[in-house]
C-alpha positions in Angstrom: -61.0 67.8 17.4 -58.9 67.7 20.3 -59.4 69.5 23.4 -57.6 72.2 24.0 -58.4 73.2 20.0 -61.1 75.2 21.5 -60.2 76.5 25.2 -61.3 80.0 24.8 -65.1 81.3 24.9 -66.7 84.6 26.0 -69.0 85.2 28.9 -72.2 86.7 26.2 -71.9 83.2 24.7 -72.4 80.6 27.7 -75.6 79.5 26.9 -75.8 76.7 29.4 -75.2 76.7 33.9 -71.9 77.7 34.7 -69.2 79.0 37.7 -67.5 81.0 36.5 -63.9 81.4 37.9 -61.5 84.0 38.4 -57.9 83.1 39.8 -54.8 85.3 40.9 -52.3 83.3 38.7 -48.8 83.1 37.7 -46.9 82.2 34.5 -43.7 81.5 34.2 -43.5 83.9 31.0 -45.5 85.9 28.6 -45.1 83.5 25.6 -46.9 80.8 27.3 -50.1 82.9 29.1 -52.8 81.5 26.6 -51.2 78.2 26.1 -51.4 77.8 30.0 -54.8 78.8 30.7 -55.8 76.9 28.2 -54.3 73.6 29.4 -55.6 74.6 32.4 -59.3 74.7 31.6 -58.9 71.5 29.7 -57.1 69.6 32.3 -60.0 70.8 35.4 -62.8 69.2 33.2 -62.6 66.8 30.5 -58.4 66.5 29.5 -55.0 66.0 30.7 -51.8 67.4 29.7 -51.5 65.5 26.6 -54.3 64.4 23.9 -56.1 61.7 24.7 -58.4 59.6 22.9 -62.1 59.4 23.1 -63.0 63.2 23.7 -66.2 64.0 20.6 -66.4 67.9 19.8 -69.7 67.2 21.9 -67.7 66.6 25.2 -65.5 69.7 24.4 -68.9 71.6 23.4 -70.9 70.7 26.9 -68.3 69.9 29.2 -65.0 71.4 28.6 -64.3 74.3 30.8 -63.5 77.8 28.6 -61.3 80.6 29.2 -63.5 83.6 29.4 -60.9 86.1 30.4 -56.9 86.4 30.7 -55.2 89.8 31.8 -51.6 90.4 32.9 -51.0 92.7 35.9 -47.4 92.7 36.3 -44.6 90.5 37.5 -43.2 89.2 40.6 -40.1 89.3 41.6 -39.5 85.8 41.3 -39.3 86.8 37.2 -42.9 84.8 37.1 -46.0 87.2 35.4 -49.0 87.5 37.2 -52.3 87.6 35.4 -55.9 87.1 36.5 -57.5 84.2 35.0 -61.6 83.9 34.6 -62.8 80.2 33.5 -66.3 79.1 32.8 -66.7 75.6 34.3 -70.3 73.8 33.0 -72.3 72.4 36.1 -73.8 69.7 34.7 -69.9 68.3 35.6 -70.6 68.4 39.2 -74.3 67.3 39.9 -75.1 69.5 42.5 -72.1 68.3 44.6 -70.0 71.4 46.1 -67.3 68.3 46.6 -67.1 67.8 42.8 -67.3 71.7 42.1 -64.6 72.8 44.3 -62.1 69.4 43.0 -62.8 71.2 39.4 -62.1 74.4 40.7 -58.8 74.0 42.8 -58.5 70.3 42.4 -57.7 67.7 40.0 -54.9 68.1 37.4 -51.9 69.1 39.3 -49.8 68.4 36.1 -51.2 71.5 34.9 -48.6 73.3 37.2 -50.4 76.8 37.7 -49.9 78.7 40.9 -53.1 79.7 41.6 -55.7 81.7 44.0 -59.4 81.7 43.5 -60.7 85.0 44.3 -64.3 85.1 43.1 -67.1 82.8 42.0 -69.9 84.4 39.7 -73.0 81.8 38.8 -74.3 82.0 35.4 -77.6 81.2 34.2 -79.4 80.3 37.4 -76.4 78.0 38.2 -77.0 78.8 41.8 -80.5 76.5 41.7 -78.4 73.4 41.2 -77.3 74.5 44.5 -78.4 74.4 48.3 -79.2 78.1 49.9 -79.9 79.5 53.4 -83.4 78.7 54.7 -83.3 81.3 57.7 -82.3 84.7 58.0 -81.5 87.2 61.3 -85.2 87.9 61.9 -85.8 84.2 62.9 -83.3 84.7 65.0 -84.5 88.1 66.1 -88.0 86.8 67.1 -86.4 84.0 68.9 -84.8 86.5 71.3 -87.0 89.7 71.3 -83.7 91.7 69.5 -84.7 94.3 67.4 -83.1 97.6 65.9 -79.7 96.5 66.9 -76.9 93.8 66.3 -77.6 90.2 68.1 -74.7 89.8 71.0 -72.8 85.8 70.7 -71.2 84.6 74.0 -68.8 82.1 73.3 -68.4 79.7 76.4 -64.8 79.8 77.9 -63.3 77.6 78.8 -63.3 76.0 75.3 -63.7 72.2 76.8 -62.8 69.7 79.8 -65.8 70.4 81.5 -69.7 68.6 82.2 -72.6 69.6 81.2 -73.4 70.7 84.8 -70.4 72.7 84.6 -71.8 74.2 81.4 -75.2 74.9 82.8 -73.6 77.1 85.5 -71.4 79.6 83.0 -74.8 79.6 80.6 -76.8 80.9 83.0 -74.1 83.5 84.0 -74.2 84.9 80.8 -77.9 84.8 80.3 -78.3 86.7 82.9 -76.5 89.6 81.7 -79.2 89.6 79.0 -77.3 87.9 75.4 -78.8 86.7 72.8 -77.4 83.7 71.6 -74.5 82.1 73.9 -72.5 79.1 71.1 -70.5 76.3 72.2 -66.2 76.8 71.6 -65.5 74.9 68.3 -63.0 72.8 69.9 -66.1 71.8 72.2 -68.0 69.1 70.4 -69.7 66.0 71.9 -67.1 63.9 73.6 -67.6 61.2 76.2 -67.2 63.8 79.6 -69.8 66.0 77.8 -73.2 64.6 75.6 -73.8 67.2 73.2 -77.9 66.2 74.1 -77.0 66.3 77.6 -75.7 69.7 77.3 -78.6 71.1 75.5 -81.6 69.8 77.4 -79.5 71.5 80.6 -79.0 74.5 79.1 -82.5 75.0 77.9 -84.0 74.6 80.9 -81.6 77.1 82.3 -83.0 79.1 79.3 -86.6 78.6 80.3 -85.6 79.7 84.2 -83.6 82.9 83.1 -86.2 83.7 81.0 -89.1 83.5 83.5 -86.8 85.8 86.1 -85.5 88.3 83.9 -88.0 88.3 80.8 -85.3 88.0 78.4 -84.3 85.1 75.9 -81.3 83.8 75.5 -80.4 80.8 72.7 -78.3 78.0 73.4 -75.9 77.0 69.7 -74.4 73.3 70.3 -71.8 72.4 68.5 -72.9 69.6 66.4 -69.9 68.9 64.4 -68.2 65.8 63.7 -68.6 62.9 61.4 -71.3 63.3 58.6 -73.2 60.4 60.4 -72.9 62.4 64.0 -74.0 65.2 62.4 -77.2 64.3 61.2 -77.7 62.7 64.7 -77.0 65.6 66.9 -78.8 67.8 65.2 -82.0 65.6 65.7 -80.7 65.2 69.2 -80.5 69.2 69.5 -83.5 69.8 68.2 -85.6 67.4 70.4 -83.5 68.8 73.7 -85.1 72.2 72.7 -81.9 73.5 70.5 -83.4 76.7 67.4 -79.8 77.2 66.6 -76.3 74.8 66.3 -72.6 75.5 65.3 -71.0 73.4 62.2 -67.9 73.3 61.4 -68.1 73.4 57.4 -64.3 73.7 56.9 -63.5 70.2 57.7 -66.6 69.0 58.0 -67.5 69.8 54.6 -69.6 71.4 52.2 -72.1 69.3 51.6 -72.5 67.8 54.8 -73.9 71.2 55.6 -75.4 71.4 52.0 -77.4 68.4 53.7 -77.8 69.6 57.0 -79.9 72.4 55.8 -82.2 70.6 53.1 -83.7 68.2 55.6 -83.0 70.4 59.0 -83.1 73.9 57.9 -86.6 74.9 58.8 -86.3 73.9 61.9 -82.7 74.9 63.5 -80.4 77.8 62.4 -76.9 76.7 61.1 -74.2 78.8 62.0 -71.1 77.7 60.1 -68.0 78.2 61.9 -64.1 79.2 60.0 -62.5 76.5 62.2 -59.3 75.8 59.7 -59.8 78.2 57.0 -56.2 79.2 57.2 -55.1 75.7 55.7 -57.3 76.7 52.7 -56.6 80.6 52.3 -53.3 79.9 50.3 -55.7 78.6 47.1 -59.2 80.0 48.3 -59.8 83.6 49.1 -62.0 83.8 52.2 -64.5 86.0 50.8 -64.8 82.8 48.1 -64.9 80.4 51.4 -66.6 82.2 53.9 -69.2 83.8 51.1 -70.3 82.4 48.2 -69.4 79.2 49.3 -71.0 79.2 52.4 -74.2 80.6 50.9 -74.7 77.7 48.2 -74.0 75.1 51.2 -77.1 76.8 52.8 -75.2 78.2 55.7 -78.0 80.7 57.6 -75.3 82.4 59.2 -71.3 82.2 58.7 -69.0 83.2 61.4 -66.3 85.7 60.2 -63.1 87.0 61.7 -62.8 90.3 62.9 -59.7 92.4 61.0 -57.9 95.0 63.1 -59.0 98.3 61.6 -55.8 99.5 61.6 -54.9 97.0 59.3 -56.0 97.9 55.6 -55.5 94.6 53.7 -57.2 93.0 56.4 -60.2 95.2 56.3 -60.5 95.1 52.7 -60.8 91.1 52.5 -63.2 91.7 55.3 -65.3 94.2 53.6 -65.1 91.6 50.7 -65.9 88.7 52.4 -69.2 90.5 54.1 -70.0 91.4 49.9 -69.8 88.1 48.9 -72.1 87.1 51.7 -74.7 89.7 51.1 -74.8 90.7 47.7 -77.8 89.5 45.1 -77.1 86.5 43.4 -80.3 85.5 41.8 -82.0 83.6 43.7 -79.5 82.2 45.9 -80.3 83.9 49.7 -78.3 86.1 51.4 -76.0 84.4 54.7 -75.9 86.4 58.1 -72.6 87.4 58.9 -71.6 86.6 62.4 -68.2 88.8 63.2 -66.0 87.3 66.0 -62.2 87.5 67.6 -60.9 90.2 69.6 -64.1 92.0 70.3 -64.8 94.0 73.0 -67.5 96.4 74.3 -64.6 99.2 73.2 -64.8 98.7 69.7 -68.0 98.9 68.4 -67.9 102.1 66.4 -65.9 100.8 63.9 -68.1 97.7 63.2 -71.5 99.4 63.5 -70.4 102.1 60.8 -68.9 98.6 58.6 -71.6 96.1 58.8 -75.0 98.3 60.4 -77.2 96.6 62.9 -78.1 93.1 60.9 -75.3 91.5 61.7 -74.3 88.8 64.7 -71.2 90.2 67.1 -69.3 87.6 69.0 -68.4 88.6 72.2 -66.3 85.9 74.4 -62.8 86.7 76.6 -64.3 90.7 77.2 -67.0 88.8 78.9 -66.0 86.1 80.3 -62.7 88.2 81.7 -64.8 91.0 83.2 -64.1 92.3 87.0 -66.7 91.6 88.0 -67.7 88.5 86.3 -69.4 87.1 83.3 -72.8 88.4 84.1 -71.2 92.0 84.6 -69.3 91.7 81.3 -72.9 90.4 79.4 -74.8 93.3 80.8 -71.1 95.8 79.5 -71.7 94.5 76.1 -74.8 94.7 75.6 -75.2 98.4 77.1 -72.4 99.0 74.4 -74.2 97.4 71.5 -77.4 99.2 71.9 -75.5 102.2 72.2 -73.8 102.2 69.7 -76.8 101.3 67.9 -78.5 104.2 69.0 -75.6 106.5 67.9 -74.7 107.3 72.0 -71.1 107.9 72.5 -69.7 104.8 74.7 -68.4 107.4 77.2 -72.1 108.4 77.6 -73.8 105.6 77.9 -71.1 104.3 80.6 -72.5 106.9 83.0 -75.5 104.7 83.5 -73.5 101.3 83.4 -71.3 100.7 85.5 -70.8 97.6 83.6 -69.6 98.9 80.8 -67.4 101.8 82.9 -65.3 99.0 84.1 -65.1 97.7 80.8 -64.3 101.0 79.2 -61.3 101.6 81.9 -59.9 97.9 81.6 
């Protein structure tokens, strides 16, 4: 039997662990749509373009990957038809390595020549176990720093790097002062000769401790651990030690399973928030809800920074509003991931994200503080009079007559 004799399946018959994928694809013509996607599901698992020999009708029975689902929804203007594509890839192919998953998924057999998007992941049959999954959620978080009943406020420090750890210590405690939550590292901002990533943390934590003592109020540090796998592991021990409960990763580039790893040996005791950082290089064949959701969530991210859309914008919004879904919605027993919303934000515009997202939810708050009048600690204490606020359901204009924080905010 050769492989691409039996392509096609249906979803009621998968008996055994699979991803199932579904692709925005184009054909160049009608004639060929099921010859295509059938070549295509051979050639991402067992085949190639052409017949080769040693495939038994038990490789195509366990490992071949199926079609599950083929529908045409018009054509481009090119003369090519689109059509979305659903393919049931077995697990047992990738042993529990997202690496191995994703090289089946949008990897592998370029001779197969489809133009391609994946746009969705669905796990079937407790596939998701073979996987990693978030080991904290917002109220670790949330009994770190005394938030409750409203969103957690992120600082981002600015500048983004070229500065000491001493430096650092100074804009933290700027920023702590004005009562944040959590106050991350810029990604670009990881541990470079001028500025020890340990260094930085056991500074900051002590400014931590002595902010804390004066004002009564908590705020985290998040290092930036990225780098090479090796580093990684390292500075996160080293974070930890120095007094770090939360760090940054860089799961784009730094990879999937790195974090995958990250969080089965260091996930009870830090919080991983996993940072976009070059997802544009990947949105032309991965969807970002696929990237920054699904994905994220079996690599055991415990929170995932997400970019803010304009509202006026409604393509952008709808990704967004899929890409929160992906990261929230029940998938057996694969956790949920905290979605940390970031760029752009300001203490002005936090109707439209606490009617979108509600008050579990991270909000990343950097140049509106940073770039207040009258300084950081004036632009911490603006947003987060405007985040309790709003999470309270009090007009902005309101609560700006007993901030004058936020007033200046509200006028710049």
């Amino acid at each position: 039997m050769r492989p691409a004799e039996k392509p096609f399946g249906r979803v009621e018959a998968l008996t055994n662990r699979c991803v199932i994928a579904t692709y925005e694809a184009r054909m160049p013509d009608r004639g060929s749509l099921l010859r295509r996607a059938a070549a295509f599901a051979v050639g991402q698992s067992i085949g190639t373009w052409i017949a080769v020999p040693g495939i038994t009708p038990e490789m195509i029975d366990r490992y071949q990957g199926q079609v599950v689902g083929l529908y045409e929804t018009g054509c481009a203007e090119d003369g090519t038809v689109r059509c979305l594509l659903r393919v049931a890839f077995p697990t047992e192919n990738f042993g529990g390595s997202l690496t191995q998953m994703m090289t089946a998924l949008v990897g592998n057999d370029v001779s197969t020549a489809l133009r391609t998007k994946l746009i969705d992941l669905e796990l079937v049959n407790g596939a998701e176990e073979e996987f990693s999954s978030p080991r904290q959620d917002l109220s670790c978080l949330r009994a770190l720093t005394g938030a409750e009943n409203r969103p957690l406020v992120l600082n981002m420090i600015k500048p983004c790097a070229g500065y000491t750890p001493e430096e650092g210590a100074k804009l933290f405690r700027q920023v702590a002062l004005g009562g944040i939550d959590l106050v991350k590292d810029d990604e670009l901002l990881g541990s470079p000769c001028y500025n020890d990533v340990a260094e930085r943390t056991r500074l900051y934590s002590r400014v931590s401790d002595e902010v804390y003592a004066q004002t009564g109020k908590r705020t985290l540090y998040v290092p930036n651990i990225s780098g090479k796998p090796s580093q990684m592991r390292d500075n996160v021990r080293a974070v930890v030690d120095a007094g770090a409960k939360a760090c940054l990763v860089n799961f784009v580039f730094g990879g999937l399973d790195t974090l995958a790893e990250l969080n089965e040996e260091f996930g009870d005791k830090i919080f991983l928030l996993a940072h976009y950082a070059g997802l544009s290089v990947m949105e032309s064949g991965v969807g970002n809800g696929v990237f920054l959701g699904i994905l994220a969530r079996l690599a055991g991210a415990h929170g995932v920074m997400t970019p803010a859309p304009n509202p006026k914008d409604a393509a952008a919004m709808l990704t967004f509003h899929q890409t929160v879904q992906m990261q929230r919605l029940p998938i057996g027993r694969l956790a949920p991931t905290v979605t940390a919303v970031g760029g752009g934000i300001t203490p002005a515009n936090q109707a439209w994200i606490g009617s979108t997202l509600g008050n579990d939810v991270i909000i990343g708050i950097g140049g509106a503080i940073q770039g207040h009048p009258s300084g950081a600690t004036a632009g911490a204490k603006a947003a987060m009079c405007a985040v309790a606020a709003t999470a309270a359901a009090i007009e902005l204009e309101t609560a700006a007559t007993d901030c004058p924080e936020l007033r200046e905010a509200l006028n710049l």
